[in-house]
C-alpha positions as CSV (number, residue, x, y, z in Angstrom):
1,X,73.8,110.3,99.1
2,X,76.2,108.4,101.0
3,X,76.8,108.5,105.0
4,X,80.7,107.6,105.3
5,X,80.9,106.2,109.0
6,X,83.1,108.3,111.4
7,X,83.9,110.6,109.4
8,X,82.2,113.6,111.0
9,X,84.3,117.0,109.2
10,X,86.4,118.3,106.5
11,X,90.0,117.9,107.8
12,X,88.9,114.1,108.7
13,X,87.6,113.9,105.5
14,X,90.9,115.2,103.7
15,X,93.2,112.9,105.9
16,X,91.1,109.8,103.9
17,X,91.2,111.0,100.4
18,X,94.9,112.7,100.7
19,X,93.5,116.1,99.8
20,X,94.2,119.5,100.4
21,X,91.9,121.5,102.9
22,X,90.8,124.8,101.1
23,X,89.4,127.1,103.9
24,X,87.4,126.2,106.8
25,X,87.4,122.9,108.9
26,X,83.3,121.9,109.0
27,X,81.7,119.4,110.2
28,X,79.4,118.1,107.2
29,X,76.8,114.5,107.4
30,X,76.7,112.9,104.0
31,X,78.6,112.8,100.6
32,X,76.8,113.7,97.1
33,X,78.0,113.0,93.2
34,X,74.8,114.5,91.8
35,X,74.9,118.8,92.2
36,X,70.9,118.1,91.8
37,X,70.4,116.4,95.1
38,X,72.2,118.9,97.1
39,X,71.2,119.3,100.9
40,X,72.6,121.3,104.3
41,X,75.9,119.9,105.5
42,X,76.7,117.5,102.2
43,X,79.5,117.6,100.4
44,X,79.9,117.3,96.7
45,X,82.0,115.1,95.0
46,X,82.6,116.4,91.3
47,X,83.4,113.5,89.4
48,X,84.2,113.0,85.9
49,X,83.0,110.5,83.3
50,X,82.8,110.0,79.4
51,X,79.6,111.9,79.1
52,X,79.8,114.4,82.2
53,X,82.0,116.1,84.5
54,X,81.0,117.3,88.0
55,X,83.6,119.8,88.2
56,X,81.0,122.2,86.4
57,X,78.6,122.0,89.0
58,X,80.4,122.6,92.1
59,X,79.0,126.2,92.8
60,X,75.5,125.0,91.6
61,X,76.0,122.6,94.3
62,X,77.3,125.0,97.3
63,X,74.5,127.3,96.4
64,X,71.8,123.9,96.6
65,X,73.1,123.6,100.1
66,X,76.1,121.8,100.2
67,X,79.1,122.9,102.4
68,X,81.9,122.0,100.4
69,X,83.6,120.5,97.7
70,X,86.0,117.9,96.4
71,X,87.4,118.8,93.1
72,X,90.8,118.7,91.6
73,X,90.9,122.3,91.0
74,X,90.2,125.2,94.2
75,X,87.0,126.7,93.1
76,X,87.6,130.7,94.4
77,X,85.6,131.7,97.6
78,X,84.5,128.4,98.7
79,X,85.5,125.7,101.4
80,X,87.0,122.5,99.9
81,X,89.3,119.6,99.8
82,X,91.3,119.5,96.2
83,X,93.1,116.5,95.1
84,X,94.7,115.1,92.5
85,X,92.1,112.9,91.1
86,X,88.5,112.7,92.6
87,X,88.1,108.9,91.2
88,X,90.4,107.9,93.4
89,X,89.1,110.2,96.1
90,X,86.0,108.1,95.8
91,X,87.9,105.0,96.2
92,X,89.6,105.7,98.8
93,X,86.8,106.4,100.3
94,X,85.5,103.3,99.3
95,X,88.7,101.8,100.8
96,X,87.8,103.2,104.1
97,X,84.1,102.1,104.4
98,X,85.3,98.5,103.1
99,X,88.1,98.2,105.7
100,X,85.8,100.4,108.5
101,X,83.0,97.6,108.4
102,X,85.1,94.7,107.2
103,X,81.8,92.6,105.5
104,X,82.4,89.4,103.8
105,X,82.9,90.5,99.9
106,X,82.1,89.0,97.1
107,X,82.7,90.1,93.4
108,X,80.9,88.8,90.4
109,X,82.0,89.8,86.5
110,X,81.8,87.5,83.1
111,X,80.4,88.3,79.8
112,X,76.8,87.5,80.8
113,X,75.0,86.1,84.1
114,X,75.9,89.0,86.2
115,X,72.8,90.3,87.5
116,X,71.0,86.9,87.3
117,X,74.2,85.2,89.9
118,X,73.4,88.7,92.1
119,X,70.0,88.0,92.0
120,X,70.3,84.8,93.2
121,X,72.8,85.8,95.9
122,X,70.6,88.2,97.3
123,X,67.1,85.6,97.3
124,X,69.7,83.2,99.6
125,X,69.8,86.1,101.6
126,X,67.0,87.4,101.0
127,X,66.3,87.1,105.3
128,X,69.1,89.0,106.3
129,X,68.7,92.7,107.1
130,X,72.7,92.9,106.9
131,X,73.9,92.7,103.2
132,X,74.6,95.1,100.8
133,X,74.1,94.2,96.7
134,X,74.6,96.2,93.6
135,X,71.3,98.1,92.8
136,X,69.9,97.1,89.8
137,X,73.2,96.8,87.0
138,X,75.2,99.8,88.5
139,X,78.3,97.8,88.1
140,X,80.8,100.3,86.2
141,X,84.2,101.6,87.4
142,X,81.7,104.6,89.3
143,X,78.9,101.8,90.4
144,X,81.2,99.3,92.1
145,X,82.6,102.1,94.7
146,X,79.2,103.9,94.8
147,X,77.7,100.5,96.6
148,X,80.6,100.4,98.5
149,X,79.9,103.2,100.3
150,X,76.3,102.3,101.4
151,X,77.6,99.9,103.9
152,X,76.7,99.7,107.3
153,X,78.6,99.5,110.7
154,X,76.3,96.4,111.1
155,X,76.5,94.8,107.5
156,X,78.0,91.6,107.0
157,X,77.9,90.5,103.4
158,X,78.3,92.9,100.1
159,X,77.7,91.6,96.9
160,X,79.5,93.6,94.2
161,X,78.4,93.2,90.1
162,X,81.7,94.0,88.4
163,X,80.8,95.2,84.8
164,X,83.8,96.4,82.5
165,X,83.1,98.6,79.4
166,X,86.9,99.1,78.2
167,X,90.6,97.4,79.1
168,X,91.6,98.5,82.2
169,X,88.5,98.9,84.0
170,X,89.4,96.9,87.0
171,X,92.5,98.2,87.3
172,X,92.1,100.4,89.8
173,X,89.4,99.0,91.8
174,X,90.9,95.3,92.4
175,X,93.7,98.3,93.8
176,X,91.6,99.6,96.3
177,X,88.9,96.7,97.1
178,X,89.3,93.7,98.8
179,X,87.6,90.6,97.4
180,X,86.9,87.2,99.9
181,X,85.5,85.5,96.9
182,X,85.5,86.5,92.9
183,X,82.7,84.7,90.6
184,X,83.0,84.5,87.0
185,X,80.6,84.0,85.4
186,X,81.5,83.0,81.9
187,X,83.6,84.7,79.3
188,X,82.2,85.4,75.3
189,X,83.0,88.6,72.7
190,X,80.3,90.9,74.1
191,X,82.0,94.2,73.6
192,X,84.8,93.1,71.2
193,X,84.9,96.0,69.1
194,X,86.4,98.2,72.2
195,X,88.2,95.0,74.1
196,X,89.8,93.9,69.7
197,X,89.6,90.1,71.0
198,X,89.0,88.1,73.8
199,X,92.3,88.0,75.3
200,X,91.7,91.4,76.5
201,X,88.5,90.5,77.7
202,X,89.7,87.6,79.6
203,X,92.8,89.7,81.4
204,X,90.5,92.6,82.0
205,X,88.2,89.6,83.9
206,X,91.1,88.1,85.7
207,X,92.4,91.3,87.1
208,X,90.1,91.2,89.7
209,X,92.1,88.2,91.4
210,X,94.4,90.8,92.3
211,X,91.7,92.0,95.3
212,X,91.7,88.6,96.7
213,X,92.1,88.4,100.3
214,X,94.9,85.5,100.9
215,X,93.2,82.5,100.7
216,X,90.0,83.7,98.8
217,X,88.1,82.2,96.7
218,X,87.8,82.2,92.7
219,X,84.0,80.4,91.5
220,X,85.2,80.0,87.9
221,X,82.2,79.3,85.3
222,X,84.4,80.4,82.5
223,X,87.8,78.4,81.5
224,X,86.3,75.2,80.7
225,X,86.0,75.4,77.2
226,X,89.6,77.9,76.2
227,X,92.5,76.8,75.1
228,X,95.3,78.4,78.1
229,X,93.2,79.2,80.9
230,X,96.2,78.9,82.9
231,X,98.3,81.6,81.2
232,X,95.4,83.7,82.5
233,X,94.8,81.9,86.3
234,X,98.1,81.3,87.9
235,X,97.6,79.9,91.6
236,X,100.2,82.4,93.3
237,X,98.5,83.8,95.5
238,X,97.1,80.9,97.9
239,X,93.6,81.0,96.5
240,X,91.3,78.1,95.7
241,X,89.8,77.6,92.8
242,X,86.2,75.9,92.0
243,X,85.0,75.4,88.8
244,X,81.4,74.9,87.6
């Protein structure tokens, strides 16, 4: 469940996500992906994956308690926004709970370390009541925007595990999401059956730079030991460059 902050009804809630208002302008208090946890005044997000698709379970939800939907298809009898695509409903969402609060964000992907760098991140902080982390290893293309949106009006720091399963993953968030600082971790052939080689794995990596805020960061534990890093890590964009 996820509270987006000041968005209070369903035409301020289409205005975000560039949706069409099906029916009746409500005022709803928190956003759901799972039909199951359905409760008075939500609204459901259908979203679709490999394994699942949401967009079955909107009427489940509505009769669980929520007050709408958000589905890319009008579902007969029933208040809703539609929209194109609600994967980039949620991150425009995302987009607007980034840009709302404005924390200091940091992204971290590579081949391995990911958890263990958050980890670490969040011990430093472990005293402050105002930063958001990835919970557990929820860093897919639906974990990254789903942490997101559990920020605060008061937080100050998120801390973002960026995990990619297949080419293009970060496409579309480094699109949406704004990055202060990206840490990478290291690069290897985990997952080179789907990526075919490592060059994919590297550019799939790398695309986060493209969500660096001018003058960010990049924390690079990877290039040491490959051949071009610099094919890959071209210093366009005003952002420094540390490597460990």
């Amino acid at each position: 469940m996820f509270e987006l902050i000041d968005v209070e009804d369903l035409k301020t809630l289409s205005i975000i996500i560039d949706g069409e208002l099906i029916g009746e302008n409500k005022p709803f208090t928190s956003l759901i992906t799972d039909s199951r946890k359905a409760r008075k005044n939500s609204v459901f997000l259908a979203l679709q994956g490999e394994d699942f698709n949401g967009h079955n379970f909107c009427e489940s939800a509505i009769h669980s308690g929520s007050i709408a939907y958000i589905s890319n298809n009008k579902i007969n009898n029933h208040d809703g926004i539609v929209v194109q695509d609600t994967y980039i409903a949620l991150l425009k969402l995302a987009k607007y709970q980034q840009e709302k609060v404005k924390p200091k964000t940091l992204a971290i992907t590579g081949s391995n370390g990911k958890t263990t760098v958050k980890e670490m991140v969040a011990f430093i902080f472990r005293d402050q009541q105002n930063i958001v982390t990835t919970n557990k290893n929820d860093n897919n293309q639906f974990g990254v925007p789903f942490t997101v949106l559990r920020l605060k009006n008061d937080t100050e720091y998120l801390v973002l595990e960026c995990g990619a399963r297949k080419i293009g993953d970060f496409d579309l968030i480094s699109e949406y999401l704004y990055f202060d600082v990206v840490a990478i971790t290291n690069v290897n052939n985990s997952h080179i059956g789907i990526f075919k080689n490592q060059q994919n794995i590297i550019k799939t990596k790398i695309k986060l730079l493209d969500g660096l805020v001018d003058h960010g960061s990049v924390i690079n534990g990877a290039f040491e030991n490959l051949d071009s890093p610099s094919q890959f890590m071209k210093n366009d964009q005003g952002y420094r460059v540390t490597t460990h």
